[in-house]
N, C-alpha and C positions, 0 to 999 in steps of 0.2 A: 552490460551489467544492469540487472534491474533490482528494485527491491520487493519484495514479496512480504505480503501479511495473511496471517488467517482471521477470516469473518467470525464474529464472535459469537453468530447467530447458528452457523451451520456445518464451522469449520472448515471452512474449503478452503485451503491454499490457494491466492492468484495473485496477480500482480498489482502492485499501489498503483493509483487512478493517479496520486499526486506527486510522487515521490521519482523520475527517470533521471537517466545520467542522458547527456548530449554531448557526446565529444569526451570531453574529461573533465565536464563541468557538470555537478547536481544543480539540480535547478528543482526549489522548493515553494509551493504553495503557501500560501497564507495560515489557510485552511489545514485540521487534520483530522477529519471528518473522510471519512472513504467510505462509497457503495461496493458491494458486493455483487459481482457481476452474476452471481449463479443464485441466490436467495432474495436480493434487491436492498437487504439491511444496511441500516446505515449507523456504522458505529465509529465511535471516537478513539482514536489512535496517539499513542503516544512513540515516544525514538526508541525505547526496547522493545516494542509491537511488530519492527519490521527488523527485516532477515535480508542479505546479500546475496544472492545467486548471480551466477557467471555464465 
């Protein structure tokens, strides 16, 4: 399971830089700041910005 955000720069759907499950444990950054891997933008994230996929 990952979590997924869209860039607010370009809208591209892709997966949070900070945000991954390992096992059955989330494990969370400091940080909620994510780059965009397809625009390079760097926008501020909040916990209703990211989405669950399986």
């Amino acid at each position: 399971m990952v979590f997924m955000i869209k860039c607010k720069q370009c809208n591209i759907d892709h997966i949070s830089n900070l945000y991954r499950m390992d096992g059955h444990i989330f494990r969370r950054h400091f940080s909620n700041n994510e780059c965009c891997p397809s625009c390079g933008q760097v926008s501020k994230y909040n916990e209703l910005d990211y989405n669950f996929k399986l």
